[in-house]
DRENTINU-711235 format. One record per residue (C-alpha): residue in three letters; residue number from 1; x, y, z. Coordinates in Angstrom, 2 decimals, m for minus. Example, Ala and Ser with C-alpha at 12.3 -4.5 7.8 and 13.67 -1.06 7.14 Angstrom:
BEGIN
{'ALA'; 1; {12.30; m4.50; 7.80}}
{'SER'; 2; {13.67; m1.06; 7.14}}
This chain:
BEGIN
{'UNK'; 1; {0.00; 0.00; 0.00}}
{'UNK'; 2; {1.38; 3.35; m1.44}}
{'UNK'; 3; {m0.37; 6.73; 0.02}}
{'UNK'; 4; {0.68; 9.05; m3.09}}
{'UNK'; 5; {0.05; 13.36; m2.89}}
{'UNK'; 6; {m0.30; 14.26; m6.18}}
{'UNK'; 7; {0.92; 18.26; m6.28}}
{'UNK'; 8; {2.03; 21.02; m8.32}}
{'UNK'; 9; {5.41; 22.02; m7.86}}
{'UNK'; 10; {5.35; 24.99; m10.60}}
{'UNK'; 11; {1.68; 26.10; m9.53}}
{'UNK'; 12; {1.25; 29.70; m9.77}}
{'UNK'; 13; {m1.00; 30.45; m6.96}}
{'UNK'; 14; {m0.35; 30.60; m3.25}}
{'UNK'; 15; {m3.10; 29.01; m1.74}}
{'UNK'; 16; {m2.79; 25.75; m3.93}}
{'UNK'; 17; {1.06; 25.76; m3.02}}
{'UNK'; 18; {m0.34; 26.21; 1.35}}
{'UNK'; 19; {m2.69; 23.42; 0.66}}
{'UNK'; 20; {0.14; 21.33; m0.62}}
{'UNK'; 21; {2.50; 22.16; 2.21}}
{'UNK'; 22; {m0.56; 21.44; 4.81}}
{'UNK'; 23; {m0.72; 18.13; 3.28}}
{'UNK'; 24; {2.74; 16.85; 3.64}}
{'UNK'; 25; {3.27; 18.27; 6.87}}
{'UNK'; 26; {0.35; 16.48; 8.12}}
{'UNK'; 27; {1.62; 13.09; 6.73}}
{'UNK'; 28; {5.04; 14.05; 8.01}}
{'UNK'; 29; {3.71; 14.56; 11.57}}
{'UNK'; 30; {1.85; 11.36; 11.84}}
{'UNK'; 31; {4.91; 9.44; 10.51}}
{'UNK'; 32; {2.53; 8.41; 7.26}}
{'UNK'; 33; {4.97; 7.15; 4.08}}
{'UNK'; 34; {4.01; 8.16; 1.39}}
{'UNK'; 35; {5.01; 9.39; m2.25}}
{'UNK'; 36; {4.62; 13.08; m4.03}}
{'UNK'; 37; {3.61; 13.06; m7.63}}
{'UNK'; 38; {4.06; 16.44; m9.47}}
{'UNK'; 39; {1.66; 16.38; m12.12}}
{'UNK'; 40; {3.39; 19.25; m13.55}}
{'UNK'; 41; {6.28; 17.40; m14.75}}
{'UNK'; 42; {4.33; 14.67; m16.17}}
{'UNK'; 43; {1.17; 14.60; m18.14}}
{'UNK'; 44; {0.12; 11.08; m17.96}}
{'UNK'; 45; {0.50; 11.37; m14.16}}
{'UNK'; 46; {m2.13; 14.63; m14.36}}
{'UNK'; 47; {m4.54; 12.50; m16.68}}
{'UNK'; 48; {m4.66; 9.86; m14.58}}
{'UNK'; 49; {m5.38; 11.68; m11.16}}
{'UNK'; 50; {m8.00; 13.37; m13.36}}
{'UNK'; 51; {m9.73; 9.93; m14.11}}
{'UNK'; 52; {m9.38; 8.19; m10.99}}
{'UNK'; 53; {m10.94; 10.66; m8.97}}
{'UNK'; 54; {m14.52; 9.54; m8.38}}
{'UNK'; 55; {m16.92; 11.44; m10.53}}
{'UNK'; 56; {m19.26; 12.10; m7.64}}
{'UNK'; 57; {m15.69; 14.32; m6.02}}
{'UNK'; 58; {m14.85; 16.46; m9.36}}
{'UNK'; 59; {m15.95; 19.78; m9.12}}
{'UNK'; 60; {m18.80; 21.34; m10.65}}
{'UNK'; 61; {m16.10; 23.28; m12.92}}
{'UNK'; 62; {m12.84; 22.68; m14.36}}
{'UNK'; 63; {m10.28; 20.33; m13.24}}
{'UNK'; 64; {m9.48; 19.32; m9.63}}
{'UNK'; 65; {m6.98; 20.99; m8.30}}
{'UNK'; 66; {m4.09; 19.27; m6.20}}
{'UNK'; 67; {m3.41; 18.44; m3.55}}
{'UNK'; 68; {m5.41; 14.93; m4.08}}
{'UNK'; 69; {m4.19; 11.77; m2.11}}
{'UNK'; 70; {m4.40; 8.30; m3.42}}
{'UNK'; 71; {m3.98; 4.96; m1.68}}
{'UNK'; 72; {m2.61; 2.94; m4.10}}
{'UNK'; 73; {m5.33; 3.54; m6.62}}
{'UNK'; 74; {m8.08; 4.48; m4.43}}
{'UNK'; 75; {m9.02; 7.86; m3.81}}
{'UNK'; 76; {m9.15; 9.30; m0.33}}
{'UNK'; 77; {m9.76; 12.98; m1.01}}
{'UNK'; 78; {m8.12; 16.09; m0.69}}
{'UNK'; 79; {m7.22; 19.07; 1.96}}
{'UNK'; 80; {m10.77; 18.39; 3.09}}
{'UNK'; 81; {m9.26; 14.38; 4.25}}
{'UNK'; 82; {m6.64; 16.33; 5.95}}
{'UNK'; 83; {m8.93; 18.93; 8.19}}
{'UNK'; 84; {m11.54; 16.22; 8.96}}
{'UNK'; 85; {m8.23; 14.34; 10.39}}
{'UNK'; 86; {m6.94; 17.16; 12.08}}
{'UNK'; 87; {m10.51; 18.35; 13.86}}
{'UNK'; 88; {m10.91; 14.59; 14.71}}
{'UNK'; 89; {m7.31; 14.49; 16.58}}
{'UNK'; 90; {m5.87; 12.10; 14.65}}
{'UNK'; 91; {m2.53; 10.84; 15.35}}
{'UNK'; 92; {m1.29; 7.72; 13.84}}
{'UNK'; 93; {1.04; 5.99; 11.95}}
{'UNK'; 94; {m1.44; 3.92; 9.80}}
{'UNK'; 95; {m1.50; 4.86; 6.26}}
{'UNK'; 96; {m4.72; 3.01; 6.42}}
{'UNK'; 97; {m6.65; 5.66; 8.85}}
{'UNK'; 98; {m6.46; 7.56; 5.68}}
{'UNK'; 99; {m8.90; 5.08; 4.05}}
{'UNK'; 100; {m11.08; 5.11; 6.94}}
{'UNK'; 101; {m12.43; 8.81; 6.63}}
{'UNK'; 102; {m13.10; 7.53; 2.82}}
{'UNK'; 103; {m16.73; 8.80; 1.90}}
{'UNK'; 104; {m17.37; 10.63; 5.41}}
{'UNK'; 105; {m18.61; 14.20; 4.85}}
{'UNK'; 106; {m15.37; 16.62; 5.39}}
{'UNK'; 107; {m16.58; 20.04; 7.37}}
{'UNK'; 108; {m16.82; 22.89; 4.93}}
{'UNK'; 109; {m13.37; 24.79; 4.65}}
């Protein structure tokens, strides 16, 4: 089991690149392994976050924007997996809790 951050590394705006950093310090803290993917540097990497990401979780417009964090190849969601974690008090080292909070409604950021 892989927990993979897909981010962009060249993104222009500064709340995309905070979101990012929020992510991986998170994991970090928790002592979660797991793998960044820029999908800036390759386009079959963007595509495929693009697909895999559950229809019901695009957005109503556009693309969805990274962060996005996979397990393997399931999705687990976003910055939104992240704060539910955080308001929760999580604090583990299983790469698994991430699966857990899987379709559970994420407070509104």
């Amino acid at each position: 089991m892989v927990i993979r951050v897909f981010i962009a590394s060249s993104s222009g705006s500064v709340a995309i690149k905070k979101r990012q950093q929020d992510v991986v310090r998170f994991l970090e803290a928790n002592r979660i392994d797991f793998e960044e993917v820029d999908i800036t540097m390759s386009e079959d990497q963007r595509q495929w976050m693009y697909k895999n990401i559950p229809e019901e979780r695009q957005p109503a417009q556009g693309n969805p924007l990274p962060p996005q964090i996979f397990d393997d190849d399931q999705y687990c969601g976003g910055l939104r997996l992240v704060d539910l974690h955080r308001r929760q008090g999580m604090r583990s080292s299983n790469p698994t809790e991430l699966e857990n909070l899987q379709g559970k409604q994420a407070p509104s950021l």
